[in-house]
C-alpha positions as MATLAB code, in Angstrom:
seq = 'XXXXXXXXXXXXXXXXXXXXXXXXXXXXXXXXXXXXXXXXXXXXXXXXXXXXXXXXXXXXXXXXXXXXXXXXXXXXXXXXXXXXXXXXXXXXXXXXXXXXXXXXXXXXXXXXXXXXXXXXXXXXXXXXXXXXXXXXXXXXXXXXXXXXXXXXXXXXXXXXXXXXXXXXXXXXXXXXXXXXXXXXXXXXXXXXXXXXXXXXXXXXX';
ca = [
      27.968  -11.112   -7.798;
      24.138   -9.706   -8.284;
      21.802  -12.036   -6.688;
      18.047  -12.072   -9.147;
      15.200  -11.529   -7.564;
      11.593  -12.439   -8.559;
       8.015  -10.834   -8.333;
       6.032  -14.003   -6.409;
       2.718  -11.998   -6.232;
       0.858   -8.746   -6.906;
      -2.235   -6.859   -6.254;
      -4.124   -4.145   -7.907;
      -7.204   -1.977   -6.605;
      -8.666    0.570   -9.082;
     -11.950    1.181  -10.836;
     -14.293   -0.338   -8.534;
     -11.872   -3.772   -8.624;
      -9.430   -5.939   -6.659;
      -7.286   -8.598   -8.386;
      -4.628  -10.249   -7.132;
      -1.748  -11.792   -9.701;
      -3.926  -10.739  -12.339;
      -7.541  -13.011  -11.264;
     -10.006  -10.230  -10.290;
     -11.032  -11.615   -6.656;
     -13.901   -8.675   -5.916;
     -15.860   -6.054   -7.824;
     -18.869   -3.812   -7.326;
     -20.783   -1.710   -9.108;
     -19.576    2.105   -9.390;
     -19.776    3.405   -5.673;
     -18.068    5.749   -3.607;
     -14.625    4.849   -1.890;
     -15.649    4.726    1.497;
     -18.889    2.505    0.295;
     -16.367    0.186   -1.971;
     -13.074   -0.134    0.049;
     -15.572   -1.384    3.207;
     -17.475   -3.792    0.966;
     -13.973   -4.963    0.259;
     -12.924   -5.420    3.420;
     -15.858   -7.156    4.189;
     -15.245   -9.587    0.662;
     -11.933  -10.343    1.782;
     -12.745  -11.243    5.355;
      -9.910   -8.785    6.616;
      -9.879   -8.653   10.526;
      -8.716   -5.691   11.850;
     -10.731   -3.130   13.807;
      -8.669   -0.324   13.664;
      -9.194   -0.674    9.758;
     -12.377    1.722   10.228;
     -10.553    4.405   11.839;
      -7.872    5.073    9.379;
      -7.714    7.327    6.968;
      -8.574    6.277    2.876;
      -5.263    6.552    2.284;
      -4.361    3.904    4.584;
      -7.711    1.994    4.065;
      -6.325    1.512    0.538;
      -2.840    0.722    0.940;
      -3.632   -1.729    4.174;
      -6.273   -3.740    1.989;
      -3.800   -4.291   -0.673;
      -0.956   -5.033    1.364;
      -3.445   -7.470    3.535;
      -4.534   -9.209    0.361;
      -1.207   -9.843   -0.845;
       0.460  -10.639    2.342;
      -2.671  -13.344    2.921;
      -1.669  -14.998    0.035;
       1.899  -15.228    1.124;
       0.257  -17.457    3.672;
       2.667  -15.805    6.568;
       2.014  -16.142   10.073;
       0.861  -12.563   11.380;
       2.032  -13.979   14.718;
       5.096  -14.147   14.489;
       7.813  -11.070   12.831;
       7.990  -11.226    9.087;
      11.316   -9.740    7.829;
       9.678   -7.593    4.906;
      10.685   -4.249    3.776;
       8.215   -1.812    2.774;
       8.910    0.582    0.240;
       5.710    2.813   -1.455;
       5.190    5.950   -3.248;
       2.806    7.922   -4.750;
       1.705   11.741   -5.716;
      -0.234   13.384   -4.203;
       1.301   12.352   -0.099;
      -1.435   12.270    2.511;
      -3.339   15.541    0.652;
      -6.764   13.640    0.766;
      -6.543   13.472    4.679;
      -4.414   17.161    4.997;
      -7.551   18.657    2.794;
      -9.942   17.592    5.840;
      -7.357   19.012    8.945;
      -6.740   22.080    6.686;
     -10.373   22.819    6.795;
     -11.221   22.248   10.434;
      -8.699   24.947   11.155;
      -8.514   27.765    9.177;
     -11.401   29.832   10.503;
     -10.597   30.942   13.756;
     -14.415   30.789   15.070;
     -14.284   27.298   14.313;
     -11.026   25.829   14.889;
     -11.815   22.306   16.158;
      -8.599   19.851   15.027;
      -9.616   16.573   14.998;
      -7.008   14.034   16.878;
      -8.488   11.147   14.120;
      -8.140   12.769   10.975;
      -4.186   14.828   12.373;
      -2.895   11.674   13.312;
      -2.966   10.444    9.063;
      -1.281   13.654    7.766;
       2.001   11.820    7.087;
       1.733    9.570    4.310;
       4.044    7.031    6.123;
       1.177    6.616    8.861;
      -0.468    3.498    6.192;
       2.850    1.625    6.469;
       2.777    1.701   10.092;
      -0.712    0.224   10.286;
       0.472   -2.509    7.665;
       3.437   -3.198   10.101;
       1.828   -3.518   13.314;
      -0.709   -6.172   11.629;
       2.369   -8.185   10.458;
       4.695   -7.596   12.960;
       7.276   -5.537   10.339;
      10.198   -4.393   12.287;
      12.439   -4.107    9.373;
      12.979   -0.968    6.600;
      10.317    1.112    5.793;
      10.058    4.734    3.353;
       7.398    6.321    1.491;
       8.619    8.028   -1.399;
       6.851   10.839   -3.383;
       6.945   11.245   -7.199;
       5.401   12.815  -10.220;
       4.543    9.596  -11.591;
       4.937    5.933  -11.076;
       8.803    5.366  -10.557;
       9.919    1.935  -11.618;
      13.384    2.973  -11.748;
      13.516    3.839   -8.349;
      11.759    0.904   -6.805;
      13.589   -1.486   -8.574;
      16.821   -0.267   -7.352;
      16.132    0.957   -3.825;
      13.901   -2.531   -3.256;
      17.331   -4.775   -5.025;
      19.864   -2.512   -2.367;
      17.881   -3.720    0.562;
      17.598   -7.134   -0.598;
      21.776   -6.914   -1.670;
      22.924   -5.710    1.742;
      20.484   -8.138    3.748;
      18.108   -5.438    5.066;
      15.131   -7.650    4.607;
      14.586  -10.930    3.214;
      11.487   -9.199    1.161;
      10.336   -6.555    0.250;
       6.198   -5.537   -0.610;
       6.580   -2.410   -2.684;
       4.776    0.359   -4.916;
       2.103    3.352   -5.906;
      -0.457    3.717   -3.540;
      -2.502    6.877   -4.551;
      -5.731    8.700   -3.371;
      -7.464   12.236   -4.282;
     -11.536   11.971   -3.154;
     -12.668    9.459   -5.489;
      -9.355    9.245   -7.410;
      -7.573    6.167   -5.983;
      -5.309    3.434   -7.332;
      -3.347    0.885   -5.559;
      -0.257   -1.370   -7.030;
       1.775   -3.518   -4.706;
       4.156   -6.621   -5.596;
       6.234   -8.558   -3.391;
       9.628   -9.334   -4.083;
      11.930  -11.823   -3.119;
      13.825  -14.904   -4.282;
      10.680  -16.803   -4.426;
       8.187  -16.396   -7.497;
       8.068  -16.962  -11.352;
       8.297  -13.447  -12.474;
      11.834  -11.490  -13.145;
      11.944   -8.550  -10.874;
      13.270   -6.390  -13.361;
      12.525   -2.444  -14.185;
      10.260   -3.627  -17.579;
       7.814   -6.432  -15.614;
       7.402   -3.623  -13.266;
       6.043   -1.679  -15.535;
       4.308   -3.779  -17.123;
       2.502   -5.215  -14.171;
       1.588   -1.704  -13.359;
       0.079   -0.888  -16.778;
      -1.746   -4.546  -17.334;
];
């Protein structure tokens, strides 16, 4: 017998916004990334130093996950038996761009140790676990497009085999000032079907 799962809470950041189940909760004027995603931080009173040495990448998907987690009211002291499970296009390209270019002339090779250290895409959900003390699953998928399909059924087969008890999924994309962010947390909590069409519909609202 399936057991249904629900959506109990989501967050967006995209076009110079945050919102979180659907309230916008911070906005600024049209800015750069790196100006907007710290005036964010700052708006949301996130503390974590080590959020201003990662990469935008994982700037992006750690403010999202921290907003929505936050709300979750969980105890960041104790371990939280969440899943992650994210995706996106374009991998950890933003951050590779930046390595590729401190090494290709051979009069100037200097790697950096800060920016090598983010050219896995998987490096965000590490950040996002050590905050919350996540010891449980965790993948980064990469697709051509937003995959509801797949996150729907990979999330449901770690919730069905008792993996995790939850599981904070979805797209988590940035390409210079390109950037979008789209997490939901699923368990049995929550007043929204997790089902394939909500998905995408959440996504697209």
């Amino acid at each position: 017998m399936n057991t249904s799962y629900n959506i109990s809470s989501y967050c967006r950041i995209k076009n110079h916004q945050v919102s979180l189940n659907g309230t916008v909760i911070f906005s600024e004027e049209p800015s750069s990334f790196p100006e907007f995603i710290k005036a964010a931080y700052k708006a949301q009173n996130t503390n974590y130093p080590k959020f201003f040495k990662m990469d935008n990448l994982s700037k992006l998907a750690f403010l999202a996950a921290d907003i929505l987690l936050k709300n979750e009211s969980l105890d960041s002291e104790m371990e939280n038996n969440i899943a992650l499970v994210f995706s996106n296009k374009a991998s950890s390209l933003d951050t590779d761009v930046l390595h590729q270019k401190a090494i290709q002339h051979k009069d100037t090779y200097f790697p950096s140790p800060a920016v090598f250290v983010y050219t896995l895409p998987n490096i965000c959900l590490g950040e996002i676990s050590i905050k919350y003390k996540l010891y449980t699953e965790n993948s980064f998928f990469i697709f051509e497009r937003f995959n509801a399909d797949h996150l729907f059924a990979y999330s449901n087969s770690l919730l069905d085999t008792n993996k995790a008890e939850s599981v904070l999924c979805g797209w988590v994309e940035l390409e210079g000032e390109n950037y979008e962010a789209f997490l939901y947390l699923i368990s049995k909590e929550g007043n929204i079907e997790h089902n394939k069409q909500n998905i995408i519909t959440l996504y697209n609202t």
